[in-house]
MARKEFI-563716 format. One record per residue (C-alpha): residue number from 1; y negated, x, z negated. Coordinates in nm, 2 decimals, always signed. Layout:
<rs>
<NUM,<Y,X,Z>>,
...
</rs>
This chain:
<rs>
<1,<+0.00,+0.00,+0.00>>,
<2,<-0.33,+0.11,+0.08>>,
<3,<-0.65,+0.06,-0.14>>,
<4,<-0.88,+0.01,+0.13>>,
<5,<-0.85,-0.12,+0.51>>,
<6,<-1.05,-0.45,+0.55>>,
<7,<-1.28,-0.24,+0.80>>,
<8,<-1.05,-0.10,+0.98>>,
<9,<-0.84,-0.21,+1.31>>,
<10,<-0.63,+0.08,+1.37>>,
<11,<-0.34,+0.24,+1.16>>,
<12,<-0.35,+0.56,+1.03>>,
<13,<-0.22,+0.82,+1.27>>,
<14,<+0.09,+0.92,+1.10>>,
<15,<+0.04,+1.28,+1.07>>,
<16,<-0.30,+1.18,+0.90>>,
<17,<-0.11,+0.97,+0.64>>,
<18,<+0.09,+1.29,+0.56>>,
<19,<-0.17,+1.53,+0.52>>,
<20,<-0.40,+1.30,+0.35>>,
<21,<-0.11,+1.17,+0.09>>,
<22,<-0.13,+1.35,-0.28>>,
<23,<+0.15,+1.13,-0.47>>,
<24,<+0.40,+1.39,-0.34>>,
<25,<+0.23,+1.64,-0.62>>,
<26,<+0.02,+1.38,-0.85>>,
<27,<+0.29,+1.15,-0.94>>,
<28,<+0.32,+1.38,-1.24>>,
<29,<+0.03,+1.22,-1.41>>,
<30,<+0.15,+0.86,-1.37>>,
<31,<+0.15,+0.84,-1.78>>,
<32,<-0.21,+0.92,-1.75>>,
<33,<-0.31,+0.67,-1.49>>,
<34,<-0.10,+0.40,-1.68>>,
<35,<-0.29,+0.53,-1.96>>,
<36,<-0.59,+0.48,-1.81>>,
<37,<-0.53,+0.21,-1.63>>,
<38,<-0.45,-0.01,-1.94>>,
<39,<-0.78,+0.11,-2.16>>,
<40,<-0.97,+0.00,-1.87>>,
<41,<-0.86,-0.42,-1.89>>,
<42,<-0.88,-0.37,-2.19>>,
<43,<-1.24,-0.31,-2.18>>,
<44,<-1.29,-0.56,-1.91>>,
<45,<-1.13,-0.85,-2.09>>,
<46,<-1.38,-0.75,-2.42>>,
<47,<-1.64,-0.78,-2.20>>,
<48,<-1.53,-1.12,-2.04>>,
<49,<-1.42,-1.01,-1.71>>,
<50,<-1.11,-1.07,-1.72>>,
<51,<-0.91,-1.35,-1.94>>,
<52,<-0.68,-1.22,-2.29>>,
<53,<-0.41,-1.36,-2.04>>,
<54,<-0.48,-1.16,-1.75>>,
<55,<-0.49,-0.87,-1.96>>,
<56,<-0.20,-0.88,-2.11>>,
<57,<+0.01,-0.95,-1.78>>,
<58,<-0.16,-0.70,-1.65>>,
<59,<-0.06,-0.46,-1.93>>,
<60,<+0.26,-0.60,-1.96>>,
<61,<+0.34,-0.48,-1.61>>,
<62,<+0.18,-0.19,-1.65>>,
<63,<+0.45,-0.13,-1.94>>,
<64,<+0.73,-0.19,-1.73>>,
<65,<+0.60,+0.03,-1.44>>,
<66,<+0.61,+0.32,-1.69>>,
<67,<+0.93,+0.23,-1.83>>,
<68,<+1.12,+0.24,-1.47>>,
<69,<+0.94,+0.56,-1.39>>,
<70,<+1.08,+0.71,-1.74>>,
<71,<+1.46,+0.62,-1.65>>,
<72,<+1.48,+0.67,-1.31>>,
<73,<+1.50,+0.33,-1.18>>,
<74,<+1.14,+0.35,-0.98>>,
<75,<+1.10,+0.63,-0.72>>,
<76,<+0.81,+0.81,-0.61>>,
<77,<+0.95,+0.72,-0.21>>,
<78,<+0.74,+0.41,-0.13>>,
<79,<+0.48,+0.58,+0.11>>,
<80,<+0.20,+0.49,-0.12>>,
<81,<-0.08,+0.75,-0.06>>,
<82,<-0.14,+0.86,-0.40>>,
<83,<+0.00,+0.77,-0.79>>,
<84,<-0.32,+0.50,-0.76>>,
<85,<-0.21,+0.34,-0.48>>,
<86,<+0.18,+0.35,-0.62>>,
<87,<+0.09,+0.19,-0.96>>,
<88,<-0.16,-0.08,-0.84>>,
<89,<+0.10,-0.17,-0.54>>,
<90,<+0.42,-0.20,-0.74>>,
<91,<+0.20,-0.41,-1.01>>,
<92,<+0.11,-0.66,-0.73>>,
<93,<+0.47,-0.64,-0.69>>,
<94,<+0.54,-0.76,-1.00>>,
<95,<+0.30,-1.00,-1.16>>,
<96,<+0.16,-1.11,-0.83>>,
<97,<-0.25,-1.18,-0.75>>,
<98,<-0.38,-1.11,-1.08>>,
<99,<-0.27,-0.74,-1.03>>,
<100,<-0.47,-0.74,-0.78>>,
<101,<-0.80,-0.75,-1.09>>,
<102,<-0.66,-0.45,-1.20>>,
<103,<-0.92,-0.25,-1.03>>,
<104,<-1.27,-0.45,-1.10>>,
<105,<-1.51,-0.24,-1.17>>,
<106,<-1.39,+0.11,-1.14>>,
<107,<-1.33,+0.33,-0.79>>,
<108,<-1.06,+0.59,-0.76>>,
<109,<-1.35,+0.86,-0.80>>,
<110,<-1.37,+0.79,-1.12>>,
<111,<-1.04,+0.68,-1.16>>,
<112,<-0.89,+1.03,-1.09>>,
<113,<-1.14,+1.21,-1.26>>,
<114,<-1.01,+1.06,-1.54>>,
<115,<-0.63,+1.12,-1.49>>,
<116,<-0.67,+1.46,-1.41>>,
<117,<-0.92,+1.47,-1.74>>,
<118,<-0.66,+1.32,-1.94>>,
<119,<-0.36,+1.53,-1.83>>,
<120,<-0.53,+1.85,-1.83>>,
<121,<-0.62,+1.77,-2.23>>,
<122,<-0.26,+1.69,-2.27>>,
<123,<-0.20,+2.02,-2.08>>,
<124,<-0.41,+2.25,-2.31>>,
<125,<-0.25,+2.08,-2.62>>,
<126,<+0.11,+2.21,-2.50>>,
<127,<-0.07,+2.54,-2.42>>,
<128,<-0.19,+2.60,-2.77>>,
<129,<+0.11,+2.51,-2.93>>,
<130,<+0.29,+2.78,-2.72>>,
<131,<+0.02,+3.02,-2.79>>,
<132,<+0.10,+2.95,-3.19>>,
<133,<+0.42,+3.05,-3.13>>,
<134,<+0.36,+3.35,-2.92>>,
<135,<+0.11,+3.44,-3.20>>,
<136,<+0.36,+3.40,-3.45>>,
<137,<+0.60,+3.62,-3.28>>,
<138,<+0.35,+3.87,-3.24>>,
<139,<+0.22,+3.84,-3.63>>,
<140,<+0.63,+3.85,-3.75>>,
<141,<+0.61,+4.26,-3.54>>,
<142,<+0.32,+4.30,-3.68>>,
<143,<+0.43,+4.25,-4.08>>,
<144,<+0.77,+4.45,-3.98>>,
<145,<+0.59,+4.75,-3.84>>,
<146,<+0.36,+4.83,-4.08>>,
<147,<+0.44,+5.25,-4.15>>,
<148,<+0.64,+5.22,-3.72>>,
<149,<+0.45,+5.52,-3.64>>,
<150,<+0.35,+5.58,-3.28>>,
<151,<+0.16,+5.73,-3.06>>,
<152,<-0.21,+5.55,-2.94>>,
<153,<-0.28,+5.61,-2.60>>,
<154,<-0.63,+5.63,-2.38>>,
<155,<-0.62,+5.69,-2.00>>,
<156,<-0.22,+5.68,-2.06>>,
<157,<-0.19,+5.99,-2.23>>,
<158,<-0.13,+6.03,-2.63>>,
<159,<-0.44,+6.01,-2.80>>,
<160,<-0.41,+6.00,-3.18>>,
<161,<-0.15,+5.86,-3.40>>,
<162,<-0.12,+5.50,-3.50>>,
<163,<+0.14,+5.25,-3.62>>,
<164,<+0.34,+4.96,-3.39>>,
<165,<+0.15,+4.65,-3.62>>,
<166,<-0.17,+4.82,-3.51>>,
<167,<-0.09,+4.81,-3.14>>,
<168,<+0.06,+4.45,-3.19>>,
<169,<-0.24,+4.37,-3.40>>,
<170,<-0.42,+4.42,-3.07>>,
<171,<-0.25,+4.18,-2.90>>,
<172,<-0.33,+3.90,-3.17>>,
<173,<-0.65,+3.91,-3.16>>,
<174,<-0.64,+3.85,-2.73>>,
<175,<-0.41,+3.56,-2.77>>,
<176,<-0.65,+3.44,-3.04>>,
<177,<-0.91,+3.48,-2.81>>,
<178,<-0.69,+3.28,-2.55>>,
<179,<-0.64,+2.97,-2.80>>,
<180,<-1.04,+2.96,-2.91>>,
<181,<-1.11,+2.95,-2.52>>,
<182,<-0.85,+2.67,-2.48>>,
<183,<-1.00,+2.47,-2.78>>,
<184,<-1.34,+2.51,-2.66>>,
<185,<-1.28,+2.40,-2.33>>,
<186,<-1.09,+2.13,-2.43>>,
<187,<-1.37,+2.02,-2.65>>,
<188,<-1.68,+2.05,-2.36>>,
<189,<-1.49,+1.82,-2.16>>,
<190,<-1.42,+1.57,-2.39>>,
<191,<-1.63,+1.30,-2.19>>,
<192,<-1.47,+1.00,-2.04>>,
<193,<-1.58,+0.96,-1.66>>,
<194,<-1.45,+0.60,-1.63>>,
<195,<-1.69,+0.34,-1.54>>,
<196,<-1.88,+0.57,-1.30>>,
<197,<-1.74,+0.35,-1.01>>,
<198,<-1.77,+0.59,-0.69>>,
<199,<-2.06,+0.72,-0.79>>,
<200,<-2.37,+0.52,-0.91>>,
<201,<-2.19,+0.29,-1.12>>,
<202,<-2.13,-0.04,-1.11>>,
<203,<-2.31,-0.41,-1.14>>,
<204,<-2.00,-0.50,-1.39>>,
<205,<-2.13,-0.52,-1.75>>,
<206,<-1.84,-0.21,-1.85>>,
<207,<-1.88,-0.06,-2.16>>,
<208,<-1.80,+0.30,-2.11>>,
<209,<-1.82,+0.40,-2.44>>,
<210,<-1.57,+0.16,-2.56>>,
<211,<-1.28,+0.27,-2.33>>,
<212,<-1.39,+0.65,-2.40>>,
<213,<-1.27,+0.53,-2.76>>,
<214,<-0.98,+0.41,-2.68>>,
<215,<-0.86,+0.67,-2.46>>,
<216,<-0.97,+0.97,-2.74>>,
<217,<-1.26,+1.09,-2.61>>,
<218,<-1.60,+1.20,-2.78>>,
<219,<-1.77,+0.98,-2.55>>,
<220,<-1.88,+0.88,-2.22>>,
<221,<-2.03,+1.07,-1.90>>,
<222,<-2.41,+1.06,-1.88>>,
<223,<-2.43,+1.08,-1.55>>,
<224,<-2.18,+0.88,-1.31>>,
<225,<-2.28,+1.10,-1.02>>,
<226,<-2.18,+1.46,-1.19>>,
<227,<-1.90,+1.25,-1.33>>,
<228,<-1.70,+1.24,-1.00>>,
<229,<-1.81,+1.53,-0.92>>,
<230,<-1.76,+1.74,-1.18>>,
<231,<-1.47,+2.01,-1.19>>,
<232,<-1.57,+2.27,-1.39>>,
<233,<-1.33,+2.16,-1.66>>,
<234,<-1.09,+2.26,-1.45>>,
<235,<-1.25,+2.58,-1.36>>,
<236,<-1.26,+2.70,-1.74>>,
<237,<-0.91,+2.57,-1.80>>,
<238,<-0.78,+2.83,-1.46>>,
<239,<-1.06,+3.10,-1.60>>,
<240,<-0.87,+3.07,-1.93>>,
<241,<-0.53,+3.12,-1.75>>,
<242,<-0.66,+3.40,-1.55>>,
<243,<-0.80,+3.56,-1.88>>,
<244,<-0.42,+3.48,-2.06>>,
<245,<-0.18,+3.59,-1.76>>,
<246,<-0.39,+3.90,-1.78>>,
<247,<-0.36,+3.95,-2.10>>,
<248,<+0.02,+3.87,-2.07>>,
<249,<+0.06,+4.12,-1.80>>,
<250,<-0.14,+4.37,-1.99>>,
<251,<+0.15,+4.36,-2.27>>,
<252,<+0.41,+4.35,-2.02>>,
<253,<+0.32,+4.63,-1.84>>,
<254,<+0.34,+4.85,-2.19>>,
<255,<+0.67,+4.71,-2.24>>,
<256,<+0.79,+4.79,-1.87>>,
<257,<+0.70,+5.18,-1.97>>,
<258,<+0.80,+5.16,-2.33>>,
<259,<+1.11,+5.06,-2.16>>,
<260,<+1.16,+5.34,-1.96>>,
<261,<+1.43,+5.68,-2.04>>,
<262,<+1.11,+5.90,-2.04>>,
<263,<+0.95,+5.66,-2.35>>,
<264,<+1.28,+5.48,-2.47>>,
<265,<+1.06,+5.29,-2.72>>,
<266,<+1.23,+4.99,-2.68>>,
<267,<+1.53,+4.86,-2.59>>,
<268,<+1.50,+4.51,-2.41>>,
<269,<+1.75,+4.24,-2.52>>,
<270,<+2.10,+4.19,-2.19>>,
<271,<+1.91,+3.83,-2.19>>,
<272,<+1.59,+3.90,-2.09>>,
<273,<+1.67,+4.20,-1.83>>,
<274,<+1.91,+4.24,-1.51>>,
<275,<+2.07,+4.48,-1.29>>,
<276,<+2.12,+4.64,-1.03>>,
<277,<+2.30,+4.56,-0.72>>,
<278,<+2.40,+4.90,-0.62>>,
<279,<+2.33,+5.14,-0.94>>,
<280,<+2.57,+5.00,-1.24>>,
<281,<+2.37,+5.23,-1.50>>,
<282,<+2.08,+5.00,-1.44>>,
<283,<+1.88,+4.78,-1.68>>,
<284,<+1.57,+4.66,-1.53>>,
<285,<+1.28,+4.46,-1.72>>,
<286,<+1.27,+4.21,-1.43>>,
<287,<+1.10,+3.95,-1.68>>,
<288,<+0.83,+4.20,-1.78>>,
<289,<+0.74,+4.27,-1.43>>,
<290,<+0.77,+3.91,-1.29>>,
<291,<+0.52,+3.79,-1.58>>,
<292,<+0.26,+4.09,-1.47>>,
<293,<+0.35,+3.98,-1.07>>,
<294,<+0.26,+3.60,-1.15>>,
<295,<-0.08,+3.73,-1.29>>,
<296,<-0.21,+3.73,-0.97>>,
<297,<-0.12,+3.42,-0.84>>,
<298,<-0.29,+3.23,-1.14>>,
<299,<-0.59,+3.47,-1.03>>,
<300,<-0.54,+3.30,-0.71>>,
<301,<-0.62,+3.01,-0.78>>,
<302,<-0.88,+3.05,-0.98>>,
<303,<-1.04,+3.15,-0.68>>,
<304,<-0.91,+2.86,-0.43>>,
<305,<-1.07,+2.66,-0.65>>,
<306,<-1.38,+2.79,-0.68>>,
<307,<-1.35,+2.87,-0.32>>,
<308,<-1.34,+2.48,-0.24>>,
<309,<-1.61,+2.38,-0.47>>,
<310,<-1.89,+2.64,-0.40>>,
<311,<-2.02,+2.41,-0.05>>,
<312,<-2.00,+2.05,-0.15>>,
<313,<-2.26,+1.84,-0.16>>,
<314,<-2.26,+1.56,-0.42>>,
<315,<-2.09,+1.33,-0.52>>,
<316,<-1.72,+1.30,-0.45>>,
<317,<-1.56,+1.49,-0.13>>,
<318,<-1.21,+1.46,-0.04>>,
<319,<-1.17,+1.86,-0.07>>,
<320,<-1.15,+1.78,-0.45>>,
<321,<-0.79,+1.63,-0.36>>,
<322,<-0.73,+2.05,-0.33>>,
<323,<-0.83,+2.11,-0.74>>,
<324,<-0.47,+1.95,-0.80>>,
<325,<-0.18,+2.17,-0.69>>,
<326,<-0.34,+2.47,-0.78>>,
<327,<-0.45,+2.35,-1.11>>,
<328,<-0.08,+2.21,-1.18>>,
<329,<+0.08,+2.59,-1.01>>,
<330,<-0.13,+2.80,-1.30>>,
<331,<-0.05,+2.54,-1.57>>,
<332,<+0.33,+2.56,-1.52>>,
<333,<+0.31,+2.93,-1.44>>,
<334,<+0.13,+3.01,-1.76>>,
<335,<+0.33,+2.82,-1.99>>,
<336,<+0.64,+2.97,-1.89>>,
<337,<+0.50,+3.30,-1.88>>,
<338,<+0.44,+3.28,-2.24>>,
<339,<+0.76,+3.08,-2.33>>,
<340,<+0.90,+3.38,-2.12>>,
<341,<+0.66,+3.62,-2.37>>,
<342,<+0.77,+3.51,-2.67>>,
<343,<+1.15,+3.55,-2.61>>,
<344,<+1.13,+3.85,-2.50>>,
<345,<+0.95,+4.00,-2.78>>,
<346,<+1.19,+3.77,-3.03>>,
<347,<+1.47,+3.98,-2.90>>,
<348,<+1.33,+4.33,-2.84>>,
<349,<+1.43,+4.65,-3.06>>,
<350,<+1.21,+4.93,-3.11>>,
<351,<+1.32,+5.26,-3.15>>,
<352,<+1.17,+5.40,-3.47>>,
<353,<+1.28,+5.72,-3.45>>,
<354,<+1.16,+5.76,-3.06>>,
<355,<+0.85,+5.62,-3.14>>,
<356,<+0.75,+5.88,-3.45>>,
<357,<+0.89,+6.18,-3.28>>,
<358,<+0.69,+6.09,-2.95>>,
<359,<+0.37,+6.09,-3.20>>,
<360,<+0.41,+6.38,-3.32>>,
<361,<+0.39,+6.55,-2.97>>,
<362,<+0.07,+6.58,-2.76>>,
<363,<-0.17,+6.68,-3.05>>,
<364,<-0.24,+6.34,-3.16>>,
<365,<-0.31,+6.49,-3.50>>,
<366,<-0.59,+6.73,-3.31>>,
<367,<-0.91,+6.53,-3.42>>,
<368,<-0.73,+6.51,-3.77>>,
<369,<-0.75,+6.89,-3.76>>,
<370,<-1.11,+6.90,-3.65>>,
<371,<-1.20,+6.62,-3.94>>,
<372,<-1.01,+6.92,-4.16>>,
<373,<-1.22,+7.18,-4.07>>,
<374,<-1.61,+6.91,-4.11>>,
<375,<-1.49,+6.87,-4.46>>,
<376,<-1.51,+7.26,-4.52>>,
<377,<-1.83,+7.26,-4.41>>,
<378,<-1.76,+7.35,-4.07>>,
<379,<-2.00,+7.18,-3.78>>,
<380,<-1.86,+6.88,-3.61>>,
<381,<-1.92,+7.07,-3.28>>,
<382,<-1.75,+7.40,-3.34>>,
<383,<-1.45,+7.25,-3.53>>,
<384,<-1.42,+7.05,-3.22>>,
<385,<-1.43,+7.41,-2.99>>,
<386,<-1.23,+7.55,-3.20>>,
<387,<-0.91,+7.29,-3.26>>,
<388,<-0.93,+7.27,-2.86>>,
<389,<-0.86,+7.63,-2.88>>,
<390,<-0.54,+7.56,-3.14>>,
<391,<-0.42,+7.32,-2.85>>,
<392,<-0.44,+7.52,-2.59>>,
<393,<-0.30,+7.82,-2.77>>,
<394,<+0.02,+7.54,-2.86>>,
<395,<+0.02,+7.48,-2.48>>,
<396,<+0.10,+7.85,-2.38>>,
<397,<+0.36,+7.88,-2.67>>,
<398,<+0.51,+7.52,-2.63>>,
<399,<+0.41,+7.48,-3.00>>,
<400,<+0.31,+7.19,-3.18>>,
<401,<+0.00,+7.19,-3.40>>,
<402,<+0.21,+7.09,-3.75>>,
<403,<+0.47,+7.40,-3.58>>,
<404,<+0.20,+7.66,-3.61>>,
<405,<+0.24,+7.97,-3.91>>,
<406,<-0.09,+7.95,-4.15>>,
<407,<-0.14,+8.31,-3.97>>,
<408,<-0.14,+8.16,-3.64>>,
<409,<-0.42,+7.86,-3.75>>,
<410,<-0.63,+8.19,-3.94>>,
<411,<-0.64,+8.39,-3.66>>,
<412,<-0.87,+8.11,-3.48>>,
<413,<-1.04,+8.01,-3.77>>,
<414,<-1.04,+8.11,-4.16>>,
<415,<-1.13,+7.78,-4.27>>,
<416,<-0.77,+7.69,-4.22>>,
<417,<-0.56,+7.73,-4.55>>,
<418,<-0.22,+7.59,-4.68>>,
<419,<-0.37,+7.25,-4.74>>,
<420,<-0.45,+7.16,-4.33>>,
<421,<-0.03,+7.09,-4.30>>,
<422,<-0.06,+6.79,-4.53>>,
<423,<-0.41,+6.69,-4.35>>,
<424,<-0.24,+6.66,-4.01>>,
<425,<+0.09,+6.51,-4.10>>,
<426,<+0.17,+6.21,-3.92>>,
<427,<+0.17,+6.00,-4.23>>,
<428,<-0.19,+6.12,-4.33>>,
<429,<-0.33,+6.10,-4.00>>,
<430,<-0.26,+5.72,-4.01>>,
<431,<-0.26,+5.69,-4.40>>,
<432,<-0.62,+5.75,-4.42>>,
<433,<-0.78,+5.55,-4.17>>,
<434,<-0.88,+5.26,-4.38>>,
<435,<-1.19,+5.13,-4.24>>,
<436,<-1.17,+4.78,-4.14>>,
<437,<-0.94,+4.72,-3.83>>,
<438,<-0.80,+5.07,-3.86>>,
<439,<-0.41,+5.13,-3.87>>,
<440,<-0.40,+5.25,-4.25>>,
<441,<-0.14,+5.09,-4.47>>,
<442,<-0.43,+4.92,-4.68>>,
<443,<-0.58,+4.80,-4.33>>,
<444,<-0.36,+4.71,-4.13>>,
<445,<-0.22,+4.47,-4.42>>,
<446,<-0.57,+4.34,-4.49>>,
<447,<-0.53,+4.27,-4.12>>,
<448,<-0.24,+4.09,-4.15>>,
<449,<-0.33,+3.88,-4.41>>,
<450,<-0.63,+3.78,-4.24>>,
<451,<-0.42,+3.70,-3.93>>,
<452,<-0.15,+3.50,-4.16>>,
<453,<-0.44,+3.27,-4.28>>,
<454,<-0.56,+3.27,-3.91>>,
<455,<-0.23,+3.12,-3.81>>,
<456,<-0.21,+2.88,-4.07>>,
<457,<-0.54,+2.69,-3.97>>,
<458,<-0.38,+2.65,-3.63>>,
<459,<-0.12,+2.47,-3.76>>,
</rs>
């Protein structure tokens, strides 16, 4: 059934019917449009549009449309051009011409503006539950890992020493960052467009605010033109995903080289990893590197979107049919990229011993040394010259700096006495970093804590 064709003498050419069509993909937010569909004559029957009998019919028809979609008894095979057109047709079907009320005063402008409103807010609820559980996963590492001492890297190559729940504690705070961008765009587009008709409203006597209600939201649109228009919701929500599936990748590209012989920091889990079709020694972090590949196709369409929205005039243009697929592609990507995320980390072993030998190569205890030398008395600038000399002497003898003789530190500097072994052991180097957000024992579980509490406000 169409919605429209009283001016018209000519069918649709067929292949226009197929490429203009959208229930094939938005048939997934029938709940929604039912939803919709019912606060709406509700609304007009407070208002005196429609009768307390109509209503209900129409409701009760409504009911039963949902119910045969939910078992299986009503396919999405009719030829109906869009969910709209689907529900509205197989009412008529049902409780004959007063169906046909169903749509006074509203137009599918506004009427899909609010279905895709409404499932995208169910959308970002589902997302920040998975995002609690990611960060939960991340927190439980976090409290495990406390004195799991590793090396910290910057440009990729070892840096200073530092523990696993401070490199994990990294990773809370950009998921929390993830769910606070979720929550806030949830919260800015809180406003129901319904009632906007096409465009400039209607002559009906609605009352916006009172379906808004109904339906959950803050309140209405204030302006019907920017109502059936707008799609920067959906913009945030994709710039959100982009920002997440990068912050996904960025993790699972440390895993992928944690994982490898050279690092052996972790060993992934025979669930979450597969072979190899010719080399039988192989164990390959396929899940890692699918979840950074899918990065950039949430990237993608991030950008169709914005792509197809930069040139259009207002109000409502049928290129905003496009906002759909893409916007349902990131969703589903994303949410099983974290489900993905979270079992993987749920079942990864770290390798302890790897990870504390590996920091205890490649100097990382270097600017402890030079901190050694300030605090007797020695400039910042020459202790800095003069530990670079240490490491480059260890680099001609293949020596590390805790391997060096006290003769060997003296004859570069006689500041060095028996005390700079303790100064530059692993567990000092990390032990005394204890300014806020710093990987010290005391930090890191002030950290924690505040993370715990974090958590528990989510809940």
């Amino acid at each position: 059934m169409k919605l429209w064709g009283g001016r018209f003498t000519k069918e649709t050419n067929k292949l226009v019917e197929n490429f203009n069509e959208s229930l094939s993909f938005d048939h997934r937010f029938y709940k929604q449009d039912i939803r919709g569909s019912i606060a709406h004559v509700k609304m007009l029957a407070k208002q005196n549009i429609l009768t307390d009998n109509e209503r209900d019919k129409i409701i009760e028809g409504l009911n039963s449309i949902e119910a045969d979609i939910d078992s299986g008894k009503l396919k999405f095979d009719d030829g109906s051009e869009d969910i709209h057109s689907f529900v509205e047709a197989h009412l008529i079907e049902r409780i004959g011409e007063t169906g046909k009320k169903l749509h006074t005063g509203r137009s599918r402008n506004d009427q899909v503006a609010l279905d895709m409103k409404l499932y995208v807010r169910d959308e970002i609820d589902e997302l920040k539950d998975l995002l609690y559980e990611l960060l939960s996963e991340v927190l439980r590492i976090m409290e495990e890992n406390t004195t799991t001492y590793m090396p910290g890297f910057t440009h990729l190559q070892k840096a200073q020493p530092t523990t696993l729940a401070h490199h994990f504690g990294a990773y809370f705070e950009t998921f929390i960052r993830d769910y606070d961008r979720l929550v806030s765009t949830r919260k800015r587009m809180n406003l129901s467009p319904l009632g906007s008709g096409a465009f400039a409203g209607t002559t009906y006597d609605l009352d916006r605010d009172y379906v808004a209600s109904i339906l959950d939201f803050d309140t209405a649109t204030r302006n019907s033109m920017d109502s059936v228009s707008d799609r920067d919701y959906l913009l945030e929500l994709l710039s959100d995903l982009a920002i997440m599936s990068m912050h996904l990748s960025r993790l699972s590209e440390e895993i992928i080289i944690w994982n490898t012989d050279e690092y052996r920091f972790v060993e992934m889990d025979d669930t979450y990893s597969t072979g190899s079709s010719i080399m039988p020694q192989k164990k390959n972090p396929d899940i890692a590197e699918l979840i950074r590949g899918k990065s950039g196709r949430v990237y993608g369409s991030l950008i169709s979107l914005l792509t197809t929205m930069k040139g259009l005039p207002l109000a409502y243009n049928k290129d905003m049919q496009e906002d759909k697929e893409m916007s349902f592609d990131a969703i589903d990507t994303v949410k099983s990229l974290i489900k993905l995320m979270s079992g993987m980390l749920s079942s990864m072993k770290f390798n302890h011993e790897r990870m504390a030998k590996s920091a205890r190569g490649g100097f990382t205890n270097a600017t402890d040394a030079a901190d050694y030398l300030v605090k007797k008395n020695v400039a910042f600038r020459d202790a800095h010259e003069i530990v670079g000399r240490l490491v480059l002497y260890g680099i001609e003898n293949n020596k590390a700096l805790d391997d060096f003789t006290l003769e060997e530190f003296k004859n570069i500097s006689e500041a060095f006495d028996n005390d700079i072994y303790d100064a530059i052991s692993l567990k000092t180097c990390v032990e005394k970093r204890n300014t806020k957000g710093a990987p010290g024992l005391k930090a890191i579980n002030d950290e924690i804590e505040a993370s715990r509490k974090l958590l528990e406000c989510l809940k």
